[in-house]
C-alpha positions, -999 to 999 in steps of 0.1 A, spaced: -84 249 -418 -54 267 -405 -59 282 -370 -63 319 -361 -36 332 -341 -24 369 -343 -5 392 -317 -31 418 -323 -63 399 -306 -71 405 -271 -82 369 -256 -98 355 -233 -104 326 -210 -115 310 -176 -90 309 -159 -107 286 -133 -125 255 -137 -163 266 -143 -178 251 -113 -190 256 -77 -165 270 -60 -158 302 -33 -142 323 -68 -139 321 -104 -114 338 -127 -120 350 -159 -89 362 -177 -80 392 -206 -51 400 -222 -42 420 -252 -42 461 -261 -80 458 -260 -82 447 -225 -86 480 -208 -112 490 -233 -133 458 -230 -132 463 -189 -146 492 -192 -175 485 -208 -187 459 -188 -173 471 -158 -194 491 -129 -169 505 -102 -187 511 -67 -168 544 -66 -168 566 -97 -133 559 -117 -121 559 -152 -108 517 -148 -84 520 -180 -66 555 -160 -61 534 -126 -27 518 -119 -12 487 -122 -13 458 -97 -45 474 -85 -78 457 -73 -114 471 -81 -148 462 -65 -178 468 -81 -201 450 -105 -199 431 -140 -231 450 -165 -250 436 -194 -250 462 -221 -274 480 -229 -299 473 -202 -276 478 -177 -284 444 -159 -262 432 -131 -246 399 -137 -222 397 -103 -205 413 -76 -168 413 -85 -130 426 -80 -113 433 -111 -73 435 -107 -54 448 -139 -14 441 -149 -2 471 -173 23 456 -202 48 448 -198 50 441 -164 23 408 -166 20 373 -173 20 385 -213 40 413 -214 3 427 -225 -20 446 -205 -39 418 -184 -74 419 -167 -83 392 -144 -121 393 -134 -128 372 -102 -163 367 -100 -183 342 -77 -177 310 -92 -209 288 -111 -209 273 -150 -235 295 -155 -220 332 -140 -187 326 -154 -199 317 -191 -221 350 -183 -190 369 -180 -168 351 -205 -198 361 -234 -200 398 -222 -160 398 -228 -160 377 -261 -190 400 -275 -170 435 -269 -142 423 -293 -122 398 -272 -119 360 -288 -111 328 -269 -80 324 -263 -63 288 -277 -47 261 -253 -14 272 -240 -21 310 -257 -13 331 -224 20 315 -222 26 312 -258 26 349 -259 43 352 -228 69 333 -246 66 347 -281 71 387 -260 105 371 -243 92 372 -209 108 330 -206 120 314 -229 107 281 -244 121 253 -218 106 278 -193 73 277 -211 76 240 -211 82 237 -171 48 257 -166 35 223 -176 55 206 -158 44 221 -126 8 217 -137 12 181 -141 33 172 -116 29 141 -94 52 148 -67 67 172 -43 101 165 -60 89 167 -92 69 199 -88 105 214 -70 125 205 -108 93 223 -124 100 256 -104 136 256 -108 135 253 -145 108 280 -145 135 304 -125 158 296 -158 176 268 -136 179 248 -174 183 279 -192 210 290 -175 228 259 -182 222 260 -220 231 301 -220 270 290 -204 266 261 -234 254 290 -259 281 314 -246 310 289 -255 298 273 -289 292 312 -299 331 320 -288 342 288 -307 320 298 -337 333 331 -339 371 324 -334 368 293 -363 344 320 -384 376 349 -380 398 319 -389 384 309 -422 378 342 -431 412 360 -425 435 329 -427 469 348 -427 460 370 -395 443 344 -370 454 319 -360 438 293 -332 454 276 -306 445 240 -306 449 231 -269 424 256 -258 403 249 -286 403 212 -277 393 224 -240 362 247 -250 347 224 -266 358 193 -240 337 213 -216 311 216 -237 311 182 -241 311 174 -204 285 197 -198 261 184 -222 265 144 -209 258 154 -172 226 171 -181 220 139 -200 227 114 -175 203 135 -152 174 120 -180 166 88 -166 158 102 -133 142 131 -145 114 109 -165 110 91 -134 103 123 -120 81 135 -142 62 104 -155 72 79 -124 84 42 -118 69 17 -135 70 -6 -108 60 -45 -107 52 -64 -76 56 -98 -83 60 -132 -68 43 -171 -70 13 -172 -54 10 -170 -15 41 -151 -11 27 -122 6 24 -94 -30 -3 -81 -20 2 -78 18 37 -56 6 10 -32 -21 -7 -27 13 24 -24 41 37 4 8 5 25 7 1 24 47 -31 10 44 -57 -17 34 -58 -11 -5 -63 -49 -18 -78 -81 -1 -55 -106 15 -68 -137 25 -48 -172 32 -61 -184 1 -37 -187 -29 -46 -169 -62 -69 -144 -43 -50 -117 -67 -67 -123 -105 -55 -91 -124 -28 -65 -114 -37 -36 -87 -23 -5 -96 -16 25 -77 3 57 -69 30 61 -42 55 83 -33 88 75 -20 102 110 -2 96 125 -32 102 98 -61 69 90 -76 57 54 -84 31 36 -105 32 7 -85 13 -33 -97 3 -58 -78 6 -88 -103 -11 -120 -99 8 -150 -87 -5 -175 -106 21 -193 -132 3 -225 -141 -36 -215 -155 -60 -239 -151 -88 -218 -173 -88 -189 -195 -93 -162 -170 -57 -179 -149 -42 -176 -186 -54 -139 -192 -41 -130 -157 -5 -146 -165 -3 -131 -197 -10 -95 -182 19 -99 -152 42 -110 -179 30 -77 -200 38 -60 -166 71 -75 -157 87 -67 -197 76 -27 -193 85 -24 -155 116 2 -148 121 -16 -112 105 -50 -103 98 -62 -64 104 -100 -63 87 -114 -37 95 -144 -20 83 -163 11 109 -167 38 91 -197 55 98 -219 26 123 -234 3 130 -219 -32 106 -233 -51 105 -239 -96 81 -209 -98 106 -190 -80 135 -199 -100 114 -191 -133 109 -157 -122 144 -153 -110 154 -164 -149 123 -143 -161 136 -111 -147 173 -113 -149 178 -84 -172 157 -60 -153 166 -35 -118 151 -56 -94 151 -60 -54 146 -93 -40 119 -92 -10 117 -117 14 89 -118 32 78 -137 65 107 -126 81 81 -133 115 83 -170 110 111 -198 107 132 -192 80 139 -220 55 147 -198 24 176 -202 7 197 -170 12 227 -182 -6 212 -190 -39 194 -157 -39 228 -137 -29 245 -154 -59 219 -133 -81 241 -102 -70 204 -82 -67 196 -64 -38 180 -84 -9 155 -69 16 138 -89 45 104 -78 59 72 -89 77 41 -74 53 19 -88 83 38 -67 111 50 -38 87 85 -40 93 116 -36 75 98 -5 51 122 18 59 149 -7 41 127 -13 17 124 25 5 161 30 10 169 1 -14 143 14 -41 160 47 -44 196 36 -44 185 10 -70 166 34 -93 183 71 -88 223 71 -92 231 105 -74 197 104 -56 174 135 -53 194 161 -37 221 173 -69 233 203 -58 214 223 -90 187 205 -89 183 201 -128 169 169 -140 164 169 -177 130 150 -181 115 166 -217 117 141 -246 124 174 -271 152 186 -248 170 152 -246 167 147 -282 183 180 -294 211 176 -266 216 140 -279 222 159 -317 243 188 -302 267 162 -287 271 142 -318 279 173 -336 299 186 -308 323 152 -312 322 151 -348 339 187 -345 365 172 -318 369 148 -340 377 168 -374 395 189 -355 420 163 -340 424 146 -373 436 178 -389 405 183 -412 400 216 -424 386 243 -396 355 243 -419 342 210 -409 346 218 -373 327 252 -374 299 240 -398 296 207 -368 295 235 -340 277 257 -356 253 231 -359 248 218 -322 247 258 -312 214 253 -338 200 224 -315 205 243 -283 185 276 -296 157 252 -307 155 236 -269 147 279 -257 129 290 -290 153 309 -302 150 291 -338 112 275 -338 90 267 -360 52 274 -360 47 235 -360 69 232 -327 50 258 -311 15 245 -320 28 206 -309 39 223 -272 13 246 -266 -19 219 -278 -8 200 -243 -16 233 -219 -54 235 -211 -72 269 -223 -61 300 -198 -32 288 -193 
């Protein structure tokens, strides 16, 4: 059944989790908004609520209809259209907060001609009235779900129009080309194009569209964080690092080898780069099924991992474990740890340094040497680190995609265009990518692209 969706409805939501709490918010927005108010509002001083003015705050009293029963003491602000979330006339109704008040209030509003709104419906419409655009719709989740101080900094700046600002000086340029090309094919023996500056236009384009792309890698990491995989033989001191990273006492160490049986996983943040950090367990030779299902799960772990921690013990000699999970992770970003830096070294430095991977010594025991540590995680896993002057890091799948198909068409123009083709192949190529770049801020959309966005934002939102 297809679902109802229409301009025309008021809506409304929570717009706070129903539960105990100092306030709850229940929120209304559509031409109806006033007119519902009003009904079910009781001001403590005599006033028409649908006359007062905008970005104004009302005390008074939420009423049952008809008996006239008091449900709770509220404030009641109201946002005119179009200067609100929605562009629409908004009322938010902040009540004292309780399942049972709030759903009190939300069936009062629903049975005067409101309907629940759908996930993602405020900003849909906020969207679909050209308050922001679609990436800026998209960073609203961001923010939302964000796991990190960092992350929830790129979130605000694309919701200021950081990105969209970007793609407009991409728009601007691709529009200029398409025009020029357009007036070429169209009145042959009056325009004429100069190839050079052509050439240069769409160079820049070019250029402009590959740094927002190499930004990707860190952005996910941003957004989703580091798959990170602490790993080692057994003994070396993996889980003692987990605890030295977290600042506290997370997992058990004891003396005894193989205390670790299944990966530890946690959250940490590095200033400001997010981490899904595992603790794997050391053991490399099972002896029963459980030792089997453990070495099965770190090698699971050490395949997916985007940075890997391997851990060996300084005290003592490489060993063949060690050397099998030097092989095993060859291919991957890792940083050699060694630990035990406290006690006599015997390690073999040389052999590791051959590896070319970074090397870090610390003491998990004694905590030291973190600060390294931390320094070499981010040089290893961010290429211009966190502080880019625009602060854009490009971290949506749908964004990357589309500017992954507006540069091919953006070279296959350069291309035509240098091989002497006709100017038709080069417009209908640019004219394309300029398609690809209106789809990343809904200026072409489809219902289907809406609905697959908007599903992920809770309700009220």
């Amino acid at each position: 059944m297809k679902e109802q969706f229409s301009l025309d409805d008021t809506i409304a939501s929570y717009a706070s989790f129903p539960s105990k709490a100092a306030v709850g918010v229940i929120k209304i927005s559509g031409r109806d908004s006033l007119k519902i108010i009003s009904r079910i509002f009781r001001p403590k001083r005599k006033k028409d609520i649908r006359k007062v003015k905008t970005y104004t705050l009302h005390y008074g009293w939420i009423i049952e209809r008809p008996k006239g029963r008091v449900i709770d003491e509220v404030l009641v602000g109201l946002m005119r259209a179009p200067f609100s979330y929605t562009r629409e006339d908004v009322v938010e109704i902040y009540s004292h907060s309780g399942q049972l008040v709030l759903s009190k209030i939300l069936d009062l509003v629903l049975r005067e001609g409101a309907r629940l709104a759908q996930p993602g419906e405020f900003t849909k419409r906020a969207f679909l009235h050209g308050r922001i655009d679609l990436s800026q719709a998209e960073a609203i989740l961001d923010i939302v779900e964000a796991k990190s101080e960092k992350a929830l900094e790129v979130g605000v700046s694309q919701l200021r129009g950081g990105l969209s600002n970007l793609l407009i000086e991409i728009e601007n340029i691709l529009q200029d080309l398409c025009s020029k090309l357009e007036a070429e094919l169209s009145f042959p023996e009056d325009v004429e194009i100069e190839e050079r500056s052509l050439l240069a236009d769409i160079k820049k384009v070019e250029v402009k569209i590959k740094n927002l792309l190499e930004s990707s890698q860190e952005g996910r990491f941003l957004r989703e964080g580091v798959l990170s995989v602490i790993c080692g033989r057994t003994n070396v001191g993996k889980s003692s690092l987990l605890n030295m990273l977290l600042k506290e006492e997370r997992v058990i160490v004891t003396p005894l080898p193989g205390t670790t049986r299944d990966a530890v996983e946690e959250d940490i943040s590095i200033r400001g780069l997010p981490l899904k950090i595992y603790d794997t367990a050391g053991i490399l030779e099972p002896r029963d099924l459980v030792e089997k299902k453990a070495l099965e799960s770190s090698l699971r772990k050490i395949e997916e991992a985007d940075l890997i921690l391997l851990v060996f013990d300084g005290s003592q000699k490489l060993t063949d474990e060690d050397y099998f999970l030097i092989k095993k992770t060859k291919k991957k970003k890792v940083i050699f740890v060694i630990n035990k830096i406290d006690l006599s070294q015997k390690i073999e430095e040389d052999t590791l340094r051959k590896c070319k991977k970074p090397i870090v010594k610390i003491s998990a025991l004694l905590s030291r040497g973190l600060k390294d540590l931390e320094k070499k995680i981010l040089r290893t896993i961010l290429k211009k680190g966190l502080d880019k002057k625009e602060g854009i890091f490009l971290s949506n799948i749908r964004h990357i995609n589309l500017l992954k198909e507006a540069l091919n068409f953006i070279c296959q123009a350069r291309d035509d265009f240098k091989e002497g083709y006709s100017s038709e192949f080069s417009f209908f190529s640019l004219r394309s990518a300029l398609e690809k770049i209106y789809q990343i801020r809904g200026k072409v959309f489809s219902e289907e692209i809406l609905k697959s966005i908007f599903s992920n934002f809770c309700i009220g939102k």
